[in-house]
C-alpha positions as CSV (number, residue, x, y, z in Angstrom):
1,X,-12.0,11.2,-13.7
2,X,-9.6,8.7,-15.1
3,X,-8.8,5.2,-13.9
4,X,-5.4,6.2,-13.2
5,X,-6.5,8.7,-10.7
6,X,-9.2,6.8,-8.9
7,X,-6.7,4.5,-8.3
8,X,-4.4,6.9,-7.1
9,X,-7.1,8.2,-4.7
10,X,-7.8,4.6,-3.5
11,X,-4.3,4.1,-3.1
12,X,-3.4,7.4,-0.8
13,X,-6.5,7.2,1.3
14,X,-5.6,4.6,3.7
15,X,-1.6,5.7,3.5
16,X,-2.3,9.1,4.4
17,X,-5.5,8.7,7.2
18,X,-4.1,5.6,9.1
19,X,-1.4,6.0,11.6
20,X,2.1,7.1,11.4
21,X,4.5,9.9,12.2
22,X,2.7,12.4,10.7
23,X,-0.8,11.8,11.9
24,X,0.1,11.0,15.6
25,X,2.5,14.0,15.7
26,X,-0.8,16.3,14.1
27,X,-3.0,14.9,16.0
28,X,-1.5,15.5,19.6
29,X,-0.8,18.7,18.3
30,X,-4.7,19.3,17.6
31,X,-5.4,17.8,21.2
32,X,-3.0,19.8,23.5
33,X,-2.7,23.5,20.9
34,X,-6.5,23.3,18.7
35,X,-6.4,23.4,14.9
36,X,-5.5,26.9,14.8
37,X,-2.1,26.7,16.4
38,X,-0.9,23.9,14.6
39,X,-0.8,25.6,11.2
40,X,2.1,26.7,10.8
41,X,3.8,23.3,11.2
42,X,1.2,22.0,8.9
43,X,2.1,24.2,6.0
44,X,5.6,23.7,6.8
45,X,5.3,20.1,6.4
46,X,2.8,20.1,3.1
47,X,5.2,22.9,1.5
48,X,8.0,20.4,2.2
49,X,5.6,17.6,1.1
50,X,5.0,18.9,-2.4
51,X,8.8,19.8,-2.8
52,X,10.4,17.2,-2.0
53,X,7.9,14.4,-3.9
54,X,8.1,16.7,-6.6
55,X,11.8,16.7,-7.2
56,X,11.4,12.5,-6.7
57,X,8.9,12.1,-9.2
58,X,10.8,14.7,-11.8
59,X,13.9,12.1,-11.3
60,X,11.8,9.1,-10.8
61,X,9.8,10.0,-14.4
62,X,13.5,9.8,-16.1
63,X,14.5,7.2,-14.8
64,X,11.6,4.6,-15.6
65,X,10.3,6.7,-18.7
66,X,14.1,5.0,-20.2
67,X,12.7,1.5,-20.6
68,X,9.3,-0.3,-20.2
69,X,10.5,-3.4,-18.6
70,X,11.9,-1.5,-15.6
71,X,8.7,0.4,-15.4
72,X,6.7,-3.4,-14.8
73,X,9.5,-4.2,-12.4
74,X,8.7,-1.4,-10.6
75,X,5.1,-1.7,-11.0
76,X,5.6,-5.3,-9.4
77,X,8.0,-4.1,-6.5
78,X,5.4,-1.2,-5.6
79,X,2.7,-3.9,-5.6
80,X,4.4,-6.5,-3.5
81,X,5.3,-3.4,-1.2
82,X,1.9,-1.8,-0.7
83,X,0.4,-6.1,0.0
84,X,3.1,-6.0,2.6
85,X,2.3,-3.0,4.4
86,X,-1.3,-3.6,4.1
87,X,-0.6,-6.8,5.7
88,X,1.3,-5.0,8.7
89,X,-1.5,-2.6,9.1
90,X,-4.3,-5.7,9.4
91,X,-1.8,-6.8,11.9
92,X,-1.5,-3.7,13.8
93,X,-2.4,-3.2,17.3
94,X,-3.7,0.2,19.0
95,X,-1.8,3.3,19.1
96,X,0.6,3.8,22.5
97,X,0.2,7.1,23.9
98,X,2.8,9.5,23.2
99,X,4.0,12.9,25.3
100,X,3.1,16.1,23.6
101,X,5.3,17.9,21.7
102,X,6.5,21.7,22.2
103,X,4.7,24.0,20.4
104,X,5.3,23.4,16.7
105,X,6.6,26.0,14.0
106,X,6.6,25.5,10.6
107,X,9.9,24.7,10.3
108,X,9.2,21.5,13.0
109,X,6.6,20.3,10.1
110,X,9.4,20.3,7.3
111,X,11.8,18.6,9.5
112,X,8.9,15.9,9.9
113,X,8.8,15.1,6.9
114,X,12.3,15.1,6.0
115,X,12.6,12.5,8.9
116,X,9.5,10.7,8.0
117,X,10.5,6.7,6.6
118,X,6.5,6.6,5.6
119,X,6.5,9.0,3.9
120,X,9.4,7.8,1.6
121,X,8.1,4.3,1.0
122,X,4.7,6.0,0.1
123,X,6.4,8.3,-2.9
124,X,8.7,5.4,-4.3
125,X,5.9,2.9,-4.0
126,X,3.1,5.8,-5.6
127,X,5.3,7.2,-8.2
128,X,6.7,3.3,-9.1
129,X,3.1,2.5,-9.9
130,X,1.7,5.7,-11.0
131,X,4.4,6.8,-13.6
132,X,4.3,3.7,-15.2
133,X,2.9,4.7,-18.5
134,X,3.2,8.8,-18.2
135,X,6.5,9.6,-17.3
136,X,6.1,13.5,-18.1
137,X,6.3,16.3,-16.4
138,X,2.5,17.8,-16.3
139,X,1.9,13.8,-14.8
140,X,4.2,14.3,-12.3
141,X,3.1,18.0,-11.1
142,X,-0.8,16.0,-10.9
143,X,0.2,13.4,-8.7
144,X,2.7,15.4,-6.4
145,X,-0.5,17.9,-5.6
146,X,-2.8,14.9,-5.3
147,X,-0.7,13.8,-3.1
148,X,-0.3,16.4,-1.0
149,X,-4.0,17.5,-0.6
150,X,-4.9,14.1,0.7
151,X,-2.1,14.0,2.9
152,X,-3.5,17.6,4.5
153,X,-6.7,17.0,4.2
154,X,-5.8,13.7,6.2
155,X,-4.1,15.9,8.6
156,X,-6.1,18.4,9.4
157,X,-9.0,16.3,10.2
158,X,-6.3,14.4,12.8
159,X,-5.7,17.4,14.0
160,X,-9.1,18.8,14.4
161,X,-10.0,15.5,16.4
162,X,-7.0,15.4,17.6
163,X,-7.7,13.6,21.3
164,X,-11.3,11.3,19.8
165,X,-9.5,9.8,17.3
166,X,-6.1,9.3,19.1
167,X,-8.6,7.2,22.0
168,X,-10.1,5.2,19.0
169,X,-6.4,4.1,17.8
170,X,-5.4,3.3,21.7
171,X,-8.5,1.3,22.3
172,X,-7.5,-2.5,20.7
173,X,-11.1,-3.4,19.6
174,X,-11.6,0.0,17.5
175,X,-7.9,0.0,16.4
176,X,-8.4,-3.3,14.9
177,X,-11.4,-2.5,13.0
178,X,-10.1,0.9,11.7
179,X,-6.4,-0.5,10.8
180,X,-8.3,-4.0,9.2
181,X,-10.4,-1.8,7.0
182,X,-7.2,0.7,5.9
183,X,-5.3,-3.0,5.4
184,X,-8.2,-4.2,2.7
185,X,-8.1,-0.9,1.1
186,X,-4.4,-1.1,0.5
187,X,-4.7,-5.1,-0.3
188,X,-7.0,-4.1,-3.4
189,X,-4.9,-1.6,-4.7
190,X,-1.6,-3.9,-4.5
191,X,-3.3,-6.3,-6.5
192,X,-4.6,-3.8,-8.9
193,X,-1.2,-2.6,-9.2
194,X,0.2,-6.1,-10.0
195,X,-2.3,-7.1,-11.8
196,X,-1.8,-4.3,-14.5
């Protein structure tokens, strides 16, 4: 496995399984409906996912791939980012409880992510990084799929514990260990990424 993408794992990991939008929404889901109900909005949301970070990164590739000093800007910018939101997660308090929502169709999940900040920041920041040195195409399909298996991987496992791991997130002592260890994750990548 290259560098490149054992970086890349090390840099989705704590993105994808900490929470945010995505998680808490999956993981209510999980604890009120069970895994099986909430698949539909799941593959709506992954399908949307891989479509919409693949049509980024296609544009993204272009647009760095035309000069090498904007490619180490961006290389700098997505480092700085990812140090500042690890240093908001090791900041982070517990998760607040949150009203379950209707029953979720597949078109709910795509609408999620279309409305999901996190997930925006995550692409720019991964694909500012990550497409630094391969801008093409075959690059791109490779990190857009990584990208979206860890992110429903991430889900479905907040789903399937939906209500345990919501109580660990809303219980400060837990939630500062689990959000401390995601922020040191993220911290090492960031200076990895600026470091390069």
């Amino acid at each position: 496995m290259p560098p490149d993408t054992i970086a890349l794992i090390l840099f989705l990991l704590p993105l994808a399984w900490s929470p945010g939008p995505g998680n808490i929404f999956f993981a209510t889901l999980g604890a009120r409906d069970g895994l099986a109900a909430s698949w539909p909005a799941s593959a709506g949301y992954h399908l949307a996912t891989w479509i919409i970070t693949l049509a980024l990164g296609l544009g993204f590739g272009q647009l760095v791939g035309t000069t090498e000093r904007m490619a180490q800007g961006m290389a700098l910018v997505g480092g700085a980012y990812v140090l500042w939101m690890a240093w908001r997660l090791w900041r982070a308090g517990a998760v607040a409880q949150h009203q379950h929502p209707r029953h979720a169709t597949a078109r709910d999940g795509a609408v999620l992510l279309l409305l999901n900040p996190k997930a925006y920041a995550i692409i720019a920041a991964m694909f500012a990084q990550f497409l630094a040195e391969d801008c093409s195409a075959g690059s791109v399909l490779w990190i857009t799929t990584l990208f979206t298996l860890n992110n429903l991987a991430a889900f479905t496992v907040w789903t399937w514990a939906g209500a345990g791991l919501l109580r660990l997130w809303q219980d400060r002592l837990s939630a500062q260990r689990l959000n401390r260890g995601a922020s040191l994750m993220l911290a090492g990548v960031a200076l990895w990424m600026i470091s390069r």
